[in-house]
C-alpha positions as CSV (number, residue, x, y, z in Angstrom):
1,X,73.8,-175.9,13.6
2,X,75.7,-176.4,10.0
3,X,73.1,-173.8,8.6
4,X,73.8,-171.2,11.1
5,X,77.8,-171.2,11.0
6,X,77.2,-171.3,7.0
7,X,75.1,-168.3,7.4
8,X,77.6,-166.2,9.6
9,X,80.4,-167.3,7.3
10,X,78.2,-166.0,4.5
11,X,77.7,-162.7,6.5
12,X,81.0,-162.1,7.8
13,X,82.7,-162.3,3.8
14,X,80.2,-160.1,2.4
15,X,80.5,-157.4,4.7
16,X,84.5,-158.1,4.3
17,X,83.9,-157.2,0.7
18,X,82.5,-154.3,1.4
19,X,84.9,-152.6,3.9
20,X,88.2,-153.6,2.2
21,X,88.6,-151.1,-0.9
22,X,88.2,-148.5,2.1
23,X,90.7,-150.5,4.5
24,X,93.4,-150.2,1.2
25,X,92.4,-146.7,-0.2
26,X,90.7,-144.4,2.6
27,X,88.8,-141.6,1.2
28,X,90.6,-138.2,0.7
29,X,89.4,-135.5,3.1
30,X,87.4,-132.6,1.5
31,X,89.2,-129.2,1.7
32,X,87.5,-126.8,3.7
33,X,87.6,-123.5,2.6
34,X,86.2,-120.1,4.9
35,X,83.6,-118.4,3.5
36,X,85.5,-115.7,4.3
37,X,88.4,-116.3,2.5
38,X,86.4,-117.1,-0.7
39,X,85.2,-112.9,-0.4
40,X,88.8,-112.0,0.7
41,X,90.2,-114.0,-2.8
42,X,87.2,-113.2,-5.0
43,X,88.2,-110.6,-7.9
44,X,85.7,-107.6,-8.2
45,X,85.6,-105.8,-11.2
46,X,85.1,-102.3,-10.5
47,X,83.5,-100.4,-13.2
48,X,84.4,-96.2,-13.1
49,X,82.2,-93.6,-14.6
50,X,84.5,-91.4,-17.0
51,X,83.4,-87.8,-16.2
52,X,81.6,-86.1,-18.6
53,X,84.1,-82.9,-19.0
54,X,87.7,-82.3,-19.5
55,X,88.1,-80.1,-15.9
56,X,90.6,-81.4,-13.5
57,X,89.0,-80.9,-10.3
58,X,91.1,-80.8,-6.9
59,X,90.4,-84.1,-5.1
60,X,88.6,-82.9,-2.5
61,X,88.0,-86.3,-1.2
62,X,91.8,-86.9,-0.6
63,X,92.2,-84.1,1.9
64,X,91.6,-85.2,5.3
65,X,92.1,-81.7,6.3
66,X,88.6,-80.1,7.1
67,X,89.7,-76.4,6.9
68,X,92.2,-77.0,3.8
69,X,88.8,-79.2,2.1
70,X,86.6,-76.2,2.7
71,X,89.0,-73.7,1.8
72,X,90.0,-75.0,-1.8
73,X,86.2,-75.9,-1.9
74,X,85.4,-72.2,-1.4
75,X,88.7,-70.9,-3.9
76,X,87.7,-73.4,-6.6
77,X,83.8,-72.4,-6.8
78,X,83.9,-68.5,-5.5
79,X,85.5,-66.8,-8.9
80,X,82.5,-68.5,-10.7
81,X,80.3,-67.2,-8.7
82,X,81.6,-64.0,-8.4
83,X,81.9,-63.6,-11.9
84,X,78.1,-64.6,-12.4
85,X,77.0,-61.9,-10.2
86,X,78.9,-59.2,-11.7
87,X,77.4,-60.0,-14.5
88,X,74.2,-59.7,-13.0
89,X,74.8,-56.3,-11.6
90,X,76.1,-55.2,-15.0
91,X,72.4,-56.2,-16.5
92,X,70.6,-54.6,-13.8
93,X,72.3,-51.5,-14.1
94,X,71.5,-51.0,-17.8
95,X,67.5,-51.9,-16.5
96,X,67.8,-49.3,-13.8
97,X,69.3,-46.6,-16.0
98,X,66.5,-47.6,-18.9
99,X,63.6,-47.6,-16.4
100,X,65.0,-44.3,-14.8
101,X,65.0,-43.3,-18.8
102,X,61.0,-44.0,-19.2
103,X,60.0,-42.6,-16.1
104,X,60.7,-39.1,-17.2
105,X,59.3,-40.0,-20.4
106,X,62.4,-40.3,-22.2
107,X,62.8,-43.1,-25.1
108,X,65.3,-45.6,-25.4
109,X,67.5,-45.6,-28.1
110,X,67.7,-48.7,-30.4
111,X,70.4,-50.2,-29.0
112,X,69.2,-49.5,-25.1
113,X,65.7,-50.8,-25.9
114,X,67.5,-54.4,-28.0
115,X,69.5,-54.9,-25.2
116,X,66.6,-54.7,-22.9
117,X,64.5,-56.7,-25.0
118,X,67.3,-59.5,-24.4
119,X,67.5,-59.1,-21.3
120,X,63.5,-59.6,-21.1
121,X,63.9,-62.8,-23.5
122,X,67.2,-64.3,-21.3
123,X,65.1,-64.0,-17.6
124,X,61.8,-65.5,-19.0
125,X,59.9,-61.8,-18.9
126,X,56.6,-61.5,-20.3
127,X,56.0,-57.9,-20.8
128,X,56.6,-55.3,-23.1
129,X,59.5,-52.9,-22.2
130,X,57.9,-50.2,-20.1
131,X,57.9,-49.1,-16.5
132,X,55.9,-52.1,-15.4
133,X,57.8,-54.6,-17.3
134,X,61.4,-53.5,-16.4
135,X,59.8,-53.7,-12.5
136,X,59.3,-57.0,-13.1
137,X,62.7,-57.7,-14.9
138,X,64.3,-56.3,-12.0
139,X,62.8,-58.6,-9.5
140,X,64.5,-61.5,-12.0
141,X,67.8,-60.0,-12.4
142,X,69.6,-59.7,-9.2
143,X,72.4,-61.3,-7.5
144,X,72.2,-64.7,-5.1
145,X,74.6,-63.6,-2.0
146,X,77.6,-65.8,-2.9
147,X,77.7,-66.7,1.0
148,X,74.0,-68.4,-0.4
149,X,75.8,-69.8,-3.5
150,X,78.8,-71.4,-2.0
151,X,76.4,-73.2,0.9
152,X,74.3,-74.9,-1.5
153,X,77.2,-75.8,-3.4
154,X,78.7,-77.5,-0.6
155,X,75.4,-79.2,0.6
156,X,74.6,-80.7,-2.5
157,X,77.8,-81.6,-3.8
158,X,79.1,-82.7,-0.4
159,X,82.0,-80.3,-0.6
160,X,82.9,-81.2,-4.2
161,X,83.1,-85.2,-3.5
162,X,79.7,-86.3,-4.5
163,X,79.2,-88.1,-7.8
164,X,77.3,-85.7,-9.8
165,X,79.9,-83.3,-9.2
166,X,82.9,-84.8,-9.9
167,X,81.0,-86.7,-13.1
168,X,78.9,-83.9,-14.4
169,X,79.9,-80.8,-12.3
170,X,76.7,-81.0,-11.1
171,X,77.7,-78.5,-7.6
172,X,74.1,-77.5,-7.0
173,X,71.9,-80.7,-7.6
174,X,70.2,-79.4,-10.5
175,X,67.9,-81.7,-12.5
176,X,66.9,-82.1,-16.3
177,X,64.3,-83.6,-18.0
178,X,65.0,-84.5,-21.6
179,X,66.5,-88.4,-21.7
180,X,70.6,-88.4,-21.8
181,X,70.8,-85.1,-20.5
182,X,72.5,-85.9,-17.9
183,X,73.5,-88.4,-15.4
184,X,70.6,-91.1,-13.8
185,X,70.3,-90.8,-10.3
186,X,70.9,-94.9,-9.0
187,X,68.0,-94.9,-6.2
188,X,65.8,-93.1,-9.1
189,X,61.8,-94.5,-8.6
190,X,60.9,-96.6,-11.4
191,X,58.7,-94.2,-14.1
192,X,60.4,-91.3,-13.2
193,X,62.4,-89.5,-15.9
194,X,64.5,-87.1,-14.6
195,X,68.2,-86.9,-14.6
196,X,71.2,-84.9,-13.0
197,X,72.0,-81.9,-15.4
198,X,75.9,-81.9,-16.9
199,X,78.1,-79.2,-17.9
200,X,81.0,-79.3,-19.7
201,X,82.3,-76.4,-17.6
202,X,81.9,-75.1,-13.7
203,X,80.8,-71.7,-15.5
204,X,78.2,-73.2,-17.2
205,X,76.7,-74.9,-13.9
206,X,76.9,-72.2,-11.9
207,X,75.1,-70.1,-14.7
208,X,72.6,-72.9,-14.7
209,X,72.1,-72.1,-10.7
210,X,71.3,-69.0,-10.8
211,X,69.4,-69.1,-14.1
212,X,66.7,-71.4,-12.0
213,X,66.5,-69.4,-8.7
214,X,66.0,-66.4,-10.8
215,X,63.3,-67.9,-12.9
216,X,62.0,-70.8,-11.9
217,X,58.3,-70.2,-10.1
218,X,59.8,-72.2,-7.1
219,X,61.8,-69.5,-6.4
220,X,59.5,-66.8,-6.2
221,X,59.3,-66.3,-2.7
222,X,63.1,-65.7,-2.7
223,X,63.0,-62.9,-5.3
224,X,60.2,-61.4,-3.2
225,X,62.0,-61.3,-0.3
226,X,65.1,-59.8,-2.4
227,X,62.9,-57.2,-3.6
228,X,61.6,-56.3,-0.8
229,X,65.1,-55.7,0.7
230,X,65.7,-53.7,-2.8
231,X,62.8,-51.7,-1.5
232,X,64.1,-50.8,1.7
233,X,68.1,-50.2,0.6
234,X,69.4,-53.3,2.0
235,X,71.9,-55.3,0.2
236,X,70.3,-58.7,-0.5
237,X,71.3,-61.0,2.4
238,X,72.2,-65.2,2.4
239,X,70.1,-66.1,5.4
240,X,67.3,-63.9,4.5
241,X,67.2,-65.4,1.0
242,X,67.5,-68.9,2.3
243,X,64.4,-68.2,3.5
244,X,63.0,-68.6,-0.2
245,X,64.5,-72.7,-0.4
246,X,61.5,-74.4,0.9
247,X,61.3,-75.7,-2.7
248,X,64.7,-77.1,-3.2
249,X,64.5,-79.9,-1.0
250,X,62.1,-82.4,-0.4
251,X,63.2,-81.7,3.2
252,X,62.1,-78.2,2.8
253,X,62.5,-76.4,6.4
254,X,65.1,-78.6,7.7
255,X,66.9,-78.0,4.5
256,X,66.5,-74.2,4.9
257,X,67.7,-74.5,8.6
258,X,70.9,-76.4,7.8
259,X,71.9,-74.3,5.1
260,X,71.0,-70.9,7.4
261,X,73.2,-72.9,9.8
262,X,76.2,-73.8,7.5
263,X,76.1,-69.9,6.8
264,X,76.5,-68.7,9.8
265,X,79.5,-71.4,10.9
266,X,81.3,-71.0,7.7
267,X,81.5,-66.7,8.0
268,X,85.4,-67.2,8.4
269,X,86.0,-68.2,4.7
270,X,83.7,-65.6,3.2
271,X,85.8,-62.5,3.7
272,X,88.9,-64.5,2.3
């Protein structure tokens, strides 16, 4: 009987011992803290590209306006464009005139046959200047509709607020292939090397543009179709020509189709 009080005496001190220091100092509570409040609290450091120009571009992405967005989308891009094509015309001209020249057997002076030499050189033409070669030039040097021009501007920029655009003025998706030429697209697959072209003016880029659709072997099927609407005295057309974009996009018709579409809904801002 003395053993087993002795025992519960020993038992009921030790485990005295043990609960006492938590009897006179009870543990602290552990602050919870929301998950969500750790995000909401947490600084992010973003980094900005610095655009790769000195333009001041409108901030198309501010206006909320959809007809004000596409109209100073359309006034910021369509004196480029213009411009480009005038030039274009001027070219041609002096191709007509020197092809009109040698099909009555007349020769080109110096100047006429350097200039058309250039012209040959500028438009990637492998021929010597005679009738046959000029033919061919003038398959090369002709306008893009600018209804054409401003579309693809505005798909592949997404009406000026894209990345490459406001970063490179990149309008028109263009790529290039030489390392630092440009701008690397993020979702680019591993081993490829290509980048987004930059320009140090909207000039230049819009000179790029229609440098590649008017030499670039993707392209031929447009500048056949252009030709052939040459051939039958009608003024080169944007939907026709779209036609000829199967290449542009790896979405091929359904890129053609939208852009035909984005033509036809955007006629109000052309005439402007």
């Amino acid at each position: 009987m003395f053993k087993s009080v002795l025992r519960l005496c020993v038992i009921t001190f030790t485990l005295y011992g043990i609960v006492y220091p938590f009897l006179i100092n009870p543990p602290k509570k552990t602050e919870q803290v929301a998950e969500e409040d750790i995000v909401i609290n947490k600084t992010v450091k973003v980094i900005e590209e610095k655009p790769l120009h000195t333009v001041k571009l409108p901030d198309f992405l501010a206006i909320k306006d959809i007809k004000l967005k596409k109209k100073t989308f359309f006034n910021f891009i369509k004196p480029h464009v213009k411009a480009v094509n005038k030039q274009i015309l001027q070219q041609r001209a002096q191709l007509e005139i020197a092809l009109m020249m040698l099909q009555f057997d007349d020769n080109l002076a110096d100047k006429q046959l350097n200039q058309v030499i250039a012209i040959f050189k500028q438009y990637k033409v492998k021929h010597k200047v005679d009738v046959e070669g000029i033919s061919l030039a003038l398959e090369r040097v002709d306008i893009v509709p600018r209804e054409l021009a401003l579309m693809q501007a505005a798909n592949e920029s997404a009406w000026g607020t894209s990345r490459f655009a406001k970063i490179g003025l990149n309008f028109f998706g263009q790529w290039c292939y030489r390392k630092g030429c440009g701008m690397v697209p993020k979702n680019r697959n591993s081993g490829a090397g290509h980048e987004v072209a930059a320009y140090q003016t909207v000039r230049a880029a819009v000179n790029a543009y229609f440098y590649n659709i008017n030499t670039n072997r993707a392209y031929r099927s447009l500048r056949k179709i252009r030709a052939h609407q040459r051939k039958i005295q009608q003024t080169p057309t944007a939907e026709g020509l779209a036609q000829g974009l199967l290449a542009y996009s790896e979405r091929g018709e359904a890129y053609v189709n939208e852009i035909s579409h984005m033509i036809r809904l955007n006629q109000e801002y052309f005439s402007e």
